[in-house]
N, CA, C and O atoms as a printed pandas DataFrame, in Angstrom:
     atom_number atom_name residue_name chain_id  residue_number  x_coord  y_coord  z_coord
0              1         N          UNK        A               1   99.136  131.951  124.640
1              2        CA          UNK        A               1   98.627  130.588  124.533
2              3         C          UNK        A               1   99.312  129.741  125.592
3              4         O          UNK        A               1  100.534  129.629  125.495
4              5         N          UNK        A               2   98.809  129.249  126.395
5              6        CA          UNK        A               2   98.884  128.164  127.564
6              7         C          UNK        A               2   99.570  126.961  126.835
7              8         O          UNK        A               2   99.177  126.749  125.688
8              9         N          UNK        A               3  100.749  125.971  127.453
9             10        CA          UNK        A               3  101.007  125.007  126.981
10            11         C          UNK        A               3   99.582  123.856  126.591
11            12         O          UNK        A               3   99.494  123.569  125.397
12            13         N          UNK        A               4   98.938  123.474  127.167
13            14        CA          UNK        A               4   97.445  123.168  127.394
14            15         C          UNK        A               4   97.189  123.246  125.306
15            16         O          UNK        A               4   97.130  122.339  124.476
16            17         N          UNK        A               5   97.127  124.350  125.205
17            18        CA          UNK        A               5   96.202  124.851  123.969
18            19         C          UNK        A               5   97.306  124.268  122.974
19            20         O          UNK        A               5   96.929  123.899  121.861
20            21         N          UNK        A               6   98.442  124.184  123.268
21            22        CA          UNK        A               6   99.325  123.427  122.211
22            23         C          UNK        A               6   99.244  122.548  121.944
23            24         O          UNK        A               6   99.288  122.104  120.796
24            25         N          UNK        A               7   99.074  121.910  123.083
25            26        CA          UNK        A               7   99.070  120.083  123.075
26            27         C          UNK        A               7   97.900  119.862  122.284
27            28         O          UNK        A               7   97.941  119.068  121.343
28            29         N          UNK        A               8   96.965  120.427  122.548
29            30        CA          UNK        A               8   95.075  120.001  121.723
30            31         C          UNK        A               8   95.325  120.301  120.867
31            32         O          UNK        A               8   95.075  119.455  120.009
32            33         N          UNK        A               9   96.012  121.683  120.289
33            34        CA          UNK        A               9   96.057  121.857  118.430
34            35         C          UNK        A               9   96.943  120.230  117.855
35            36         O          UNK        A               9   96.416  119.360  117.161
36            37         N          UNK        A              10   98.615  120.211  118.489
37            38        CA          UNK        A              10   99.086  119.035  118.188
38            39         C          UNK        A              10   98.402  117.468  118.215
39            40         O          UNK        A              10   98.741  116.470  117.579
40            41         N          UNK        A              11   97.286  117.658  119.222
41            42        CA          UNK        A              11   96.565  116.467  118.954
42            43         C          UNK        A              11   95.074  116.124  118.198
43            44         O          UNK        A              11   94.445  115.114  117.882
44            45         N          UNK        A              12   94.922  117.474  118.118
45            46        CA          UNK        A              12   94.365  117.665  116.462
46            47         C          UNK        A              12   95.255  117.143  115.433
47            48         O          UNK        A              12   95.069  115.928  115.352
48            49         N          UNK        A              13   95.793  117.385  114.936
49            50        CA          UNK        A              13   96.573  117.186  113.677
50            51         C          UNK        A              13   96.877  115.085  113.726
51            52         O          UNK        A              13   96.690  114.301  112.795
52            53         N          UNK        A              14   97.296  114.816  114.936
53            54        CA          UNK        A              14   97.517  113.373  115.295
54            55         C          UNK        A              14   96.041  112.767  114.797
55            56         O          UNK        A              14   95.911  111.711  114.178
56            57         N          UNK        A              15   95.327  113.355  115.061
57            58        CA          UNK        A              15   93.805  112.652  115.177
58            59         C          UNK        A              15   93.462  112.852  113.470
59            60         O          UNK        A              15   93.190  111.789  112.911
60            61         N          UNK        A              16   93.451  113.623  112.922
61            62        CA          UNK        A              16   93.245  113.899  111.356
62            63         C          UNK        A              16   94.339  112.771  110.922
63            64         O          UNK        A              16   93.856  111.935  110.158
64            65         N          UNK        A              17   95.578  112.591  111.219
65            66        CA          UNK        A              17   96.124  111.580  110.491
66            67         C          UNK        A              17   95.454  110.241  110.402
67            68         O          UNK        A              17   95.046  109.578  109.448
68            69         N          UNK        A              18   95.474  110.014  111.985
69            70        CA          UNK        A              18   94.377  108.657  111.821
70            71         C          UNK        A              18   93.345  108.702  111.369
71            72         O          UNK        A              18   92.997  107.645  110.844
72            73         N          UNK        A              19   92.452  109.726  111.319
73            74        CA          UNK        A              19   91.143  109.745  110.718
74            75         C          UNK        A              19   91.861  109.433  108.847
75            76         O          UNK        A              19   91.372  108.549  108.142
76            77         N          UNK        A              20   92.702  110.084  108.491
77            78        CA          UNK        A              20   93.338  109.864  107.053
78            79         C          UNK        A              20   93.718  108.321  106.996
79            80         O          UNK        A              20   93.810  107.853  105.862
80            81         N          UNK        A              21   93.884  107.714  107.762
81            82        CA          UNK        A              21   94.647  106.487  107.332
82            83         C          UNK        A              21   93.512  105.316  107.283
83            84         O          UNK        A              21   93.667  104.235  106.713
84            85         N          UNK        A              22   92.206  105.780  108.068
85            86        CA          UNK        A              22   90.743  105.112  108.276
86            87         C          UNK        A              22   90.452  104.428  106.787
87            88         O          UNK        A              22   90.100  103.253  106.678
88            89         N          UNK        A              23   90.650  105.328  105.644
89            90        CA          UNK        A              23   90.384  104.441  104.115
90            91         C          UNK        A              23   91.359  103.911  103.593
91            92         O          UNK        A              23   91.333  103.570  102.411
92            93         N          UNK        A              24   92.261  103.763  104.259
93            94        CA          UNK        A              24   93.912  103.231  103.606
94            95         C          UNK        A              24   95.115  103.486  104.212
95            96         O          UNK        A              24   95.278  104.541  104.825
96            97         N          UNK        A              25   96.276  102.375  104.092
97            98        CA          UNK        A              25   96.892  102.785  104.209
98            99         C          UNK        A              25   97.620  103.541  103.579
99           100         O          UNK        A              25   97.605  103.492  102.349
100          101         N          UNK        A              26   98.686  104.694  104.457
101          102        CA          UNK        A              26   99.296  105.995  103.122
102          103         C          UNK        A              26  101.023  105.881  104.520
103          104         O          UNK        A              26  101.224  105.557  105.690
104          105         N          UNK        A              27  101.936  106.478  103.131
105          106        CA          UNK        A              27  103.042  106.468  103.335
106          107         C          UNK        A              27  103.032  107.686  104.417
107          108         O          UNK        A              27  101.907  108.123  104.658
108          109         N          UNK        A              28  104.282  108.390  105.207
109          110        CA          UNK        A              28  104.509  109.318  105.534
110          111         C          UNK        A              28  104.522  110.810  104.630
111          112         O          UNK        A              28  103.863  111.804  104.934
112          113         N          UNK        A              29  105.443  110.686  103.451
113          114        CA          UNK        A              29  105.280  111.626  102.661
114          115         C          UNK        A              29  103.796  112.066  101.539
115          116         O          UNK        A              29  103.648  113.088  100.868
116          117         N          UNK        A              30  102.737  110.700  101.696
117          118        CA          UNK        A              30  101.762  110.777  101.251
118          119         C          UNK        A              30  100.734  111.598  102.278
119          120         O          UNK        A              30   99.870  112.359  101.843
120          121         N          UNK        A              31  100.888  111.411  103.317
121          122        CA          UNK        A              31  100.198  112.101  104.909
122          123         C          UNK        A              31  100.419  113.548  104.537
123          124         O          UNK        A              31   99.448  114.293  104.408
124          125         N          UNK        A              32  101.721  114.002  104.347
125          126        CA          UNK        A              32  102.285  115.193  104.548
126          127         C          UNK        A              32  102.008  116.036  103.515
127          128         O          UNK        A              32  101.925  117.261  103.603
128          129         N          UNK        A              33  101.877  115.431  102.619
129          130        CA          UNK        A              33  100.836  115.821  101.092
130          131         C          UNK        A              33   99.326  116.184  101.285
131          132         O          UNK        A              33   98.796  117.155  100.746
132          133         N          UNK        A              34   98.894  115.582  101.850
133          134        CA          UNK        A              34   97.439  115.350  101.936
134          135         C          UNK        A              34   97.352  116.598  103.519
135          136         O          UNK        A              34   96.710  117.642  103.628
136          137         N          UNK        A              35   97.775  116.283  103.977
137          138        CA          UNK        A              35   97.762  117.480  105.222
138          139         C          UNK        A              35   98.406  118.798  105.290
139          140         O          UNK        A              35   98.261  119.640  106.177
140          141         N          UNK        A              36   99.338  118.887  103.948
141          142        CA          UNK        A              36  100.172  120.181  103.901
142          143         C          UNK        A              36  101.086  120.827  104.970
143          144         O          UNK        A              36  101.358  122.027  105.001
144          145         N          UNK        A              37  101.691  119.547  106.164
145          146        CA          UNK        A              37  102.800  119.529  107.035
146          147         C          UNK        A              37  103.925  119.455  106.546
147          148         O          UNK        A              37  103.920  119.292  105.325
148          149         N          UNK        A              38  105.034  119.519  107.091
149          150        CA          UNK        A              38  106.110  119.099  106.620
150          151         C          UNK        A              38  106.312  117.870  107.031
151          152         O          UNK        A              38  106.002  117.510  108.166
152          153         N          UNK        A              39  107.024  116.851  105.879
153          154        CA          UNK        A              39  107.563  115.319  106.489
154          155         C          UNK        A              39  107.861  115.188  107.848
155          156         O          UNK        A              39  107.072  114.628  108.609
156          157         N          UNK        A              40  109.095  115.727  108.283
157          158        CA          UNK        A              40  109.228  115.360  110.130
158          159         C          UNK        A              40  107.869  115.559  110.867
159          160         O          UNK        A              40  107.534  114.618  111.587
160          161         N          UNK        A              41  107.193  116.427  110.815
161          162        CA          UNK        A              41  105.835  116.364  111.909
162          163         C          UNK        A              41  105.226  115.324  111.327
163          164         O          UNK        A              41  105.166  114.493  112.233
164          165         N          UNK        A              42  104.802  114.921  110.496
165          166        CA          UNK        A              42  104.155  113.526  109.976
166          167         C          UNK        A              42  104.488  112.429  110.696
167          168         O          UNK        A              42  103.772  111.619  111.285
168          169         N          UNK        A              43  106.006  112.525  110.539
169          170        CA          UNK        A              43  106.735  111.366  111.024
170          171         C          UNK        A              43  107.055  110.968  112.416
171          172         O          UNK        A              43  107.314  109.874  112.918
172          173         N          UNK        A              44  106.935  112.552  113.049
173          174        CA          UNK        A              44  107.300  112.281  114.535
174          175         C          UNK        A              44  105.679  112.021  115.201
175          176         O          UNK        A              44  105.709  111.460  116.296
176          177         N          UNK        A              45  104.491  112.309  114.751
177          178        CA          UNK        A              45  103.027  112.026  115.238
178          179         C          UNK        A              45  102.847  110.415  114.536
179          180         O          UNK        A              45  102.375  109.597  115.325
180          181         N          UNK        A              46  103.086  110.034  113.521
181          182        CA          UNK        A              46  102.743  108.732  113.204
182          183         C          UNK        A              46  103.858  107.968  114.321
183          184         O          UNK        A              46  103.566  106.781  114.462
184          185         N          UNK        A              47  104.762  108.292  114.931
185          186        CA          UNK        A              47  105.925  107.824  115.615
186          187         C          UNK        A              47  104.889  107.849  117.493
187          188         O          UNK        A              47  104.685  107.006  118.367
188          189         N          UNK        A              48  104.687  108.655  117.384
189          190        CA          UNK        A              48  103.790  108.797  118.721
190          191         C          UNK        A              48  102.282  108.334  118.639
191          192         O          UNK        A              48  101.739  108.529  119.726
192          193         N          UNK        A              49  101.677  107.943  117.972
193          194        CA          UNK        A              49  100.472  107.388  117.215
194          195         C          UNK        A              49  100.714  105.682  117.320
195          196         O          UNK        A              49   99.939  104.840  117.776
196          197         N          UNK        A              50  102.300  105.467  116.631
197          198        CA          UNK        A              50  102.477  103.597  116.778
198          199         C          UNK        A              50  103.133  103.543  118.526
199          200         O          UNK        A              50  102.862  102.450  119.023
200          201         N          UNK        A              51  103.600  104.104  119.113
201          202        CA          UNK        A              51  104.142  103.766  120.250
202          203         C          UNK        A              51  102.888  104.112  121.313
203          204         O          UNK        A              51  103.069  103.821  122.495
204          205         N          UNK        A              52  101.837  104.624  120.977
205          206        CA          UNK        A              52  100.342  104.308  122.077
206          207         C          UNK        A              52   99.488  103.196  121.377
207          208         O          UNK        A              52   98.357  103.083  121.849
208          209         N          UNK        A              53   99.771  102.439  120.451
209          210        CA          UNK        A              53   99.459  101.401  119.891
210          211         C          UNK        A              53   98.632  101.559  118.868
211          212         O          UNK        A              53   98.202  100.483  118.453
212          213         N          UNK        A              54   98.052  102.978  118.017
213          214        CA          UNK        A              54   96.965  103.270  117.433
214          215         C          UNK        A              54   97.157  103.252  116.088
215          216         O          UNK        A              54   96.164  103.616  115.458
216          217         N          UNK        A              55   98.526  102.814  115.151
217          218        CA          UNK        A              55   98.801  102.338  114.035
218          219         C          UNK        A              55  100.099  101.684  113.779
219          220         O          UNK        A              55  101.069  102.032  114.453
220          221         N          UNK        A              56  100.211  100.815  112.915
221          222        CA          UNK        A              56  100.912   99.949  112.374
222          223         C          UNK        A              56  101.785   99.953  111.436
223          224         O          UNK        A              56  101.239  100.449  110.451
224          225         N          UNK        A              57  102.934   99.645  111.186
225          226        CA          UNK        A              57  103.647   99.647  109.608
226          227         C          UNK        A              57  103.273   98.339  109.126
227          228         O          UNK        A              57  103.216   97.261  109.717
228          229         N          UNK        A              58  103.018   98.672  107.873
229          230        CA          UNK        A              58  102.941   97.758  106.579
230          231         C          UNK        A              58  103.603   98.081  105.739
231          232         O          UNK        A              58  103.881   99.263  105.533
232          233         N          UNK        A              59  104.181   96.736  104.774
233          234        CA          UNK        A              59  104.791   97.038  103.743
234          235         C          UNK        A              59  104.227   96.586  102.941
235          236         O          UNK        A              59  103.581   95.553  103.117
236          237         N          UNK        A              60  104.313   97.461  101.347
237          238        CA          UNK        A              60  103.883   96.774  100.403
238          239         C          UNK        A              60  104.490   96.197   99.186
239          240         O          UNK        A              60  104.033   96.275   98.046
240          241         N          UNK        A              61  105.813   95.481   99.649
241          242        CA          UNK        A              61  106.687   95.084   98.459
242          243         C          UNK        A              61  107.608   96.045   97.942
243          244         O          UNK        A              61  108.498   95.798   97.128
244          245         N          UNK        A              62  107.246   97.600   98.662
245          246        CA          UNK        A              62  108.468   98.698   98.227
246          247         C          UNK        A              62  109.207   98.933   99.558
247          248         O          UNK        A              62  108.727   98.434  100.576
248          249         N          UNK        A              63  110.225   99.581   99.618
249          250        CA          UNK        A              63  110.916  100.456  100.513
250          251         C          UNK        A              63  110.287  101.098  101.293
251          252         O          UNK        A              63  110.628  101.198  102.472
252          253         N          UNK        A              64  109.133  101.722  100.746
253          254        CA          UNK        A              64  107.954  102.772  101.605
254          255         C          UNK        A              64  107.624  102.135  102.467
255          256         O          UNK        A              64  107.564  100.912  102.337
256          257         N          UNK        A              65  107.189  102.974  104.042
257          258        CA          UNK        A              65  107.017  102.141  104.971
258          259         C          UNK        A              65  105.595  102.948  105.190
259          260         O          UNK        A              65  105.499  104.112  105.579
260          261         N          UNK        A              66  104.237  101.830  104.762
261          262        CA          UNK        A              66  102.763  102.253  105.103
262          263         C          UNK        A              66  102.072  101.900  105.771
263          264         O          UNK        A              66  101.615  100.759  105.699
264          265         N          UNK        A              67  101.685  102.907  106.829
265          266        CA          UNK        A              67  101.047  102.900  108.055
266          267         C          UNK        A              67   99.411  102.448  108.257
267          268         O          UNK        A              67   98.432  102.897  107.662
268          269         N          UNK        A              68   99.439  101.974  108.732
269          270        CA          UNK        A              68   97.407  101.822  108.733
270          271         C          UNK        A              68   96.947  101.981  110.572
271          272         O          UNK        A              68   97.789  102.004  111.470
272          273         N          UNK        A              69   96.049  102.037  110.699
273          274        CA          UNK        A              69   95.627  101.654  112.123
274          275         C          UNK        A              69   95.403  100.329  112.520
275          276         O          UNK        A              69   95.083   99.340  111.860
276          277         N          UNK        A              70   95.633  100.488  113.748
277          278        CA          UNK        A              70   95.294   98.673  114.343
278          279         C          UNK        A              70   93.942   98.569  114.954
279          280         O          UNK        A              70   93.253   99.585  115.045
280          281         N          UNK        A              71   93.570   97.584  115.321
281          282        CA          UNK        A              71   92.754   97.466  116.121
282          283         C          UNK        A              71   91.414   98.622  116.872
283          284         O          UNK        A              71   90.214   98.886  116.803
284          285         N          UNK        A              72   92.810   99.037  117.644
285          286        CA          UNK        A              72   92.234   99.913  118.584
286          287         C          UNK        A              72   92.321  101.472  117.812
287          288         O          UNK        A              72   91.746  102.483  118.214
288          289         N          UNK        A              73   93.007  101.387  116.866
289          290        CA          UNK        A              73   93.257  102.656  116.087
290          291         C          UNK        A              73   91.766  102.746  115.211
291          292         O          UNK        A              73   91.094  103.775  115.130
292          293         N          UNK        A              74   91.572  102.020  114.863
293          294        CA          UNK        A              74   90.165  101.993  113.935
294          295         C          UNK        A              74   88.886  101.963  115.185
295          296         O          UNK        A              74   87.941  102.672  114.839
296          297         N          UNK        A              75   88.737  101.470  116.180
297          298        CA          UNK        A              75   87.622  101.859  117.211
298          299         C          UNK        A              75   87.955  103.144  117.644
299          300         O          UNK        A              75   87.103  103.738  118.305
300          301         N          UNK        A              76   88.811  103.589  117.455
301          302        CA          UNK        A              76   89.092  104.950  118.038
302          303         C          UNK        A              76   88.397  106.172  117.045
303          304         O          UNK        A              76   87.741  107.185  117.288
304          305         N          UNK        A              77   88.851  105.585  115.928
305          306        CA          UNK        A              77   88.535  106.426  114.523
306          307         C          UNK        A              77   87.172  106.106  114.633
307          308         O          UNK        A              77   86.676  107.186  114.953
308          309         N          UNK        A              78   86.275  105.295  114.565
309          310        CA          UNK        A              78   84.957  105.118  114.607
310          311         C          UNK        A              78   84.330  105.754  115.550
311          312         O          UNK        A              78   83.259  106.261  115.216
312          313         N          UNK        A              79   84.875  105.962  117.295
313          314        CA          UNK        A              79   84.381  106.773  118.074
314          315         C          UNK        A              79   83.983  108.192  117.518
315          316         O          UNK        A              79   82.847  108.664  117.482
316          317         N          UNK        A              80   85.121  108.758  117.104
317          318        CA          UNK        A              80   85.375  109.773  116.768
318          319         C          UNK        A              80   84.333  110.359  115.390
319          320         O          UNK        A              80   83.903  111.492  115.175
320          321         N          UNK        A              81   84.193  109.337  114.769
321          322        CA          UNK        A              81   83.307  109.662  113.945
322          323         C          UNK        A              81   81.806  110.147  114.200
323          324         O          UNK        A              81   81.040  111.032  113.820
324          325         N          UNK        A              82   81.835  108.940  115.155
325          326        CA          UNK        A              82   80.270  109.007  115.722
326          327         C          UNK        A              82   79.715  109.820  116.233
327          328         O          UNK        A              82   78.522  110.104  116.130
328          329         N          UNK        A              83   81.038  110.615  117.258
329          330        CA          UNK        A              83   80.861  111.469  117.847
330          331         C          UNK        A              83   80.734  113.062  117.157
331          332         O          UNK        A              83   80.508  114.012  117.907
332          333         N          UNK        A              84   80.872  113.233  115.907
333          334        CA          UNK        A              84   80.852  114.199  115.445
334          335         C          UNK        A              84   80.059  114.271  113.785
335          336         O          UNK        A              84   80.110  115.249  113.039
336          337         N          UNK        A              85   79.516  113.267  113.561
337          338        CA          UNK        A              85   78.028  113.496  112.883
338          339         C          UNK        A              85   76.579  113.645  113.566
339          340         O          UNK        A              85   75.580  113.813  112.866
């Protein structure tokens, strides 16, 4: 496997998170549940996901820190949709 083919599986998995966060926002350990990753990869793609600007922390009155998409994170998610129905 070519470095190439890594990066696209890893940015698969980035892209399913945001597509996950499209109906809500969800914690890190709620992601990692729902995707069957372990916490750190959750955390280090939602970490590379907010630093290209494509989601946000929110809080909701707890400690938990819940992520949603911004802006451009939700036109992105909508592309993506469109593009594959």
């Amino acid at each position: 496997m070519s470095g190439n083919e890594g990066a696209g599986l890893f940015l698969s998995d980035k892209l399913r998170l945001l597509v996950d966060l499209f109906n809500g926002p969800h914690t890190p350990t709620e992601l990692a549940t729902l995707e069957k990753k372990h916490l750190s990869q959750v955390s280090r793609a939602l970490g590379d996901l907010r630093k290209h600007g494509l989601v946000e922390v929110t809080k909701s009155g707890s400690r938990e820190r819940y992520y949603k998409p911004t802006p451009v994170g939700y036109s992105m998610i909508n592309e993506i949709l469109r593009l594959t129905r």
